[in-house]
N, C-alpha and C positions, 0 to 999 in steps of 0.2 A: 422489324428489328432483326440485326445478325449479330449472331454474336460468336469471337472467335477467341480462342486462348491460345496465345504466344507460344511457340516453342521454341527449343534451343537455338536455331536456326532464325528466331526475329530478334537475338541479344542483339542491341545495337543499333536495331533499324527504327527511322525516323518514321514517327506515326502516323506522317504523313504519305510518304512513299509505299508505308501499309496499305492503308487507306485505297491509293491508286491501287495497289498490286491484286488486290480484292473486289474491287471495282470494274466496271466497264464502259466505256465512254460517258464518265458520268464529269462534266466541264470542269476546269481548273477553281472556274468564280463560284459555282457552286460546293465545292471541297471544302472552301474554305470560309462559308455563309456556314455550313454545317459545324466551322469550328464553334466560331462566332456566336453560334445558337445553339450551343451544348448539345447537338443531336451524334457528339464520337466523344464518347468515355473510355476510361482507364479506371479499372477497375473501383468504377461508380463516380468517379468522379471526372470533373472534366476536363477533356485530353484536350494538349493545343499539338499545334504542326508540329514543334521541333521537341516534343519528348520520346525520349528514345525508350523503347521497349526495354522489357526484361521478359526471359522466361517463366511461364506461369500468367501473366497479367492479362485479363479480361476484359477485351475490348469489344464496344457493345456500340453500334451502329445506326441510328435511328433514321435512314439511307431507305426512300423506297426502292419498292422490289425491281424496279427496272432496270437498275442500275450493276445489279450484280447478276454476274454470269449463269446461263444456265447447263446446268451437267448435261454434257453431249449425249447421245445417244449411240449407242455404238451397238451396229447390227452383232446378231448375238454368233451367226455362222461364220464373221469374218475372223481369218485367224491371224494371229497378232504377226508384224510384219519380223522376219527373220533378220537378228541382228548378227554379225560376225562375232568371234571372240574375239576381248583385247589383249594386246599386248601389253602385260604391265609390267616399267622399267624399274620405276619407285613409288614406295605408297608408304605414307602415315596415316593413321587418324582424319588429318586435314584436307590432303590433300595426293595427290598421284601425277605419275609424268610415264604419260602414256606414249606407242609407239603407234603412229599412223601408219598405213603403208600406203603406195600409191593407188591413186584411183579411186579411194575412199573419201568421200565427204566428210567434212568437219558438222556440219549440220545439214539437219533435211532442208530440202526444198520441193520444189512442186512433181522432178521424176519420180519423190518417192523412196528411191534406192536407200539401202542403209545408209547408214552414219555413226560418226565417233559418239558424237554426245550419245542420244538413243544406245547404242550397244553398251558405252562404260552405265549407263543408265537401268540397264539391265541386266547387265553383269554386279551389280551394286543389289539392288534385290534382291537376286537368287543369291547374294552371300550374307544376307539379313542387316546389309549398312544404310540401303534405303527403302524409305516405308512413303510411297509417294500420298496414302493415304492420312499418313498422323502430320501431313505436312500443309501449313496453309498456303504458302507460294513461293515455298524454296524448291527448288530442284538443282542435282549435281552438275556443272557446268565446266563447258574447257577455258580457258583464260586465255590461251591464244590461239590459232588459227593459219593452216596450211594450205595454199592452194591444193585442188581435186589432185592434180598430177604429183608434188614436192610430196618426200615421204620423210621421217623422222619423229621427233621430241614435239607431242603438244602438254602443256599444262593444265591439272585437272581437279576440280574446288571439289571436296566433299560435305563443304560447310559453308555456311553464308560468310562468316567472317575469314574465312579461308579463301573465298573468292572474290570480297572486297579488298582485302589487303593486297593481295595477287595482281588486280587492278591495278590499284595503286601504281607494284611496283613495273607492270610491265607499262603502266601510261609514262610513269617518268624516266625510261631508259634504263632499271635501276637493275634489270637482270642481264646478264654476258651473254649473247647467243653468239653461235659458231655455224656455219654451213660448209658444205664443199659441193665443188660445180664444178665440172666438164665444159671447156669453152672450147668456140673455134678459134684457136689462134690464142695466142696470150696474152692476155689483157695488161696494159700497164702499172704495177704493183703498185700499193700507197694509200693512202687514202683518198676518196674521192667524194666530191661534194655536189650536189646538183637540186633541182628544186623540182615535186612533183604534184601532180594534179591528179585526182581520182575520178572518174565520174559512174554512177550506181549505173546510167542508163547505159546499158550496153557491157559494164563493167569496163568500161576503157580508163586506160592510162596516158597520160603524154610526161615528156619531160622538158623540161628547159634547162641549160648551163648556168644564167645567172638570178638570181630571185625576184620572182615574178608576181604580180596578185593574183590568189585564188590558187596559188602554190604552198604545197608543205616543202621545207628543208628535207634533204634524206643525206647521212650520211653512211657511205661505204666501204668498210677496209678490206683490202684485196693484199692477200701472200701466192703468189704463184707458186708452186710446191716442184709442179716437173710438167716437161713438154714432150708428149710422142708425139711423132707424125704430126698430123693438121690438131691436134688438141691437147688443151694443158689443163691440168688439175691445180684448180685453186680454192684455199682458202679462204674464207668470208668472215669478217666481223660486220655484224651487223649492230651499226649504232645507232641506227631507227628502224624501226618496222613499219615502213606502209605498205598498203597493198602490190603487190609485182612489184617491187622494191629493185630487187636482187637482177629480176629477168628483164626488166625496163632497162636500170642501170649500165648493167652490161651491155646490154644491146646497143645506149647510145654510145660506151666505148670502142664500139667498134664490134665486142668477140661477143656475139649473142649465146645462149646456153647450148648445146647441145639436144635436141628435141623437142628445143622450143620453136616449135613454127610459126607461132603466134608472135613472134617477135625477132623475126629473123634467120632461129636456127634451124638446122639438116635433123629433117625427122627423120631421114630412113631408114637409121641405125640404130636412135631412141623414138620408141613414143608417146617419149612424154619426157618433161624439162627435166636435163640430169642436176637436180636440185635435192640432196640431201641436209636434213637439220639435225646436226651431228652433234652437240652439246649445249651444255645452258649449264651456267653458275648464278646461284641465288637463293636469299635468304629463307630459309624455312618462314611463314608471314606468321605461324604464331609461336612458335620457341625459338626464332632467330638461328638456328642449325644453319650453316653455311654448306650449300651444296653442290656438288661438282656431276653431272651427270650426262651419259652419252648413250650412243642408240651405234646399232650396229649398221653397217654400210649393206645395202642389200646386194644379192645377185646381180643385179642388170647392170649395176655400175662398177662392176669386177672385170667386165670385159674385155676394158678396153686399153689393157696393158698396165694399168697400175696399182695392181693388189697391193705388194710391197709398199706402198704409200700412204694405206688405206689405216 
């Protein structure tokens, strides 16, 4: 038997997705024989899937031991991998709106190299707001998500219900984001519609013009701001966020990003997509605070004759 007590961070969560969260490849069918058979209490009595925790409540597991993870082992001379300091734009209680820069991962993966989450992760301990040990499977989390090269405004939960609601609002469109891109040439201003396809294997993108199965909708508003030489500084509303949204999009109008290679554009003046995420308006998700917030334009994209604009 396990037995766990609820912290601040499981207000709300369904006892079931506890359950998983605490778990480890333990089957769906069996999850739910375990209701069925009083072996997952609440505080002694018996839990079903859809009751939602509280703080404090004692949830008692009658779950053999295989099923729950075991604490890794972690060699004792290896020393903890070096995170960056964050840039932090805004921060309450709930939540933060952090500045990425480029070349920094949004999460680890198999190189290893830092990353945003890890370092706000770290930077959160050593200022005493997280205790990864009083925690049973909450950890601080970013809510949205930059390609490695596009630098600006990611979103950042410091509470479970600070990063469910957050969901919420970035799954239903319900936050304003703003970018600005360096194009070759100038893309034709307006709104633009087109349908896109992801695929994990390879991380590839394609696009289509008219809606296709096994296509998302993307839409994208484009202001052209000013044109030097072979490139114009533009504006971005972004009214969905899928993956290379921005850099697909453009590319199939014609004016691919500048240093985007991987879709067309002239790295040899960027090396890396001149994709800046310059703003975001949205609601505080637990006091409703309406928020307006921006990230400064970096060095590399100052270059190339349009400060004044910036």
């Amino acid at each position: 038997m396990k037995k766990f007590i609820a912290g601040e961070n499981e207000n709300g969560v369904r006892l079931s997705r506890f359950v998983e969260s605490v778990t480890r490849d333990m089957p769906r069918s069996l999850l739910y024989k375990s209701f069925r058979n009083k072996r997952i209490k609440v505080n002694g009595k018996r839990g079903e899937a859809d009751t939602r925790l509280s703080s404090g409540d004692v949830i008692e597991l009658y779950i053999n031991d295989e099923f729950f993870p075991e604490k890794p082992v972690v060699p004792a001379k290896k020393p903890p991998r070096r995170q960056p300091p964050v840039k932090v734009i805004y921060q309450d209680e709930n939540i933060a709106v952090l500045y990425k820069p480029a070349h920094l991962l949004c999460h680890s993966d198999r190189t290893g190299d830092a990353n945003l989450v890890d370092a706000f992760c770290a930077q959160l301990q050593a200022s005493g707001e997280y205790d990864p040990k009083a925690e049973n499977r909450f950890a601080p989390a970013i809510c949205n998500r930059l390609d490695r090269g596009t630098e600006g405004l990611v979103i950042a939960a410091k509470k479970y219900t600070a990063l469910r609601d957050m969901n919420e609002i970035i799954r239903n469109d319900w936050m304003k984001k703003e970018y600005l891109t360096i194009t070759i040439g100038a893309p034709p201003a307006g709104r633009h519609v087109a349908w896109l396809q992801h695929s994990e294997k390879g991380n590839k993108v394609r696009i289509h013009a008219h809606e296709s199965e096994g296509y998302k909708k993307i839409i994208t508003d484009v202001t052209v701001i000013r044109c030097i030489g072979p490139f114009a500084l533009c504006r971005i509303g972004l009214i969905t966020g899928r993956t290379h949204q921005i850099r697909v999009h453009f590319a199939a109008l014609g004016h691919p990003l500048l240093g985007d290679a991987r879709y067309g554009g002239d790295a040899s003046l960027l090396a890396r997509p001149a994709l800046h995420s310059a703003a975001a308006d949205l609601t505080q998700p637990v006091t409703g605070q309406l928020l307006h917030i921006t990230a400064p334009v970096p060095d590399d994209l100052r270059v190339f004759g349009f400060e004044r604009y910036l």
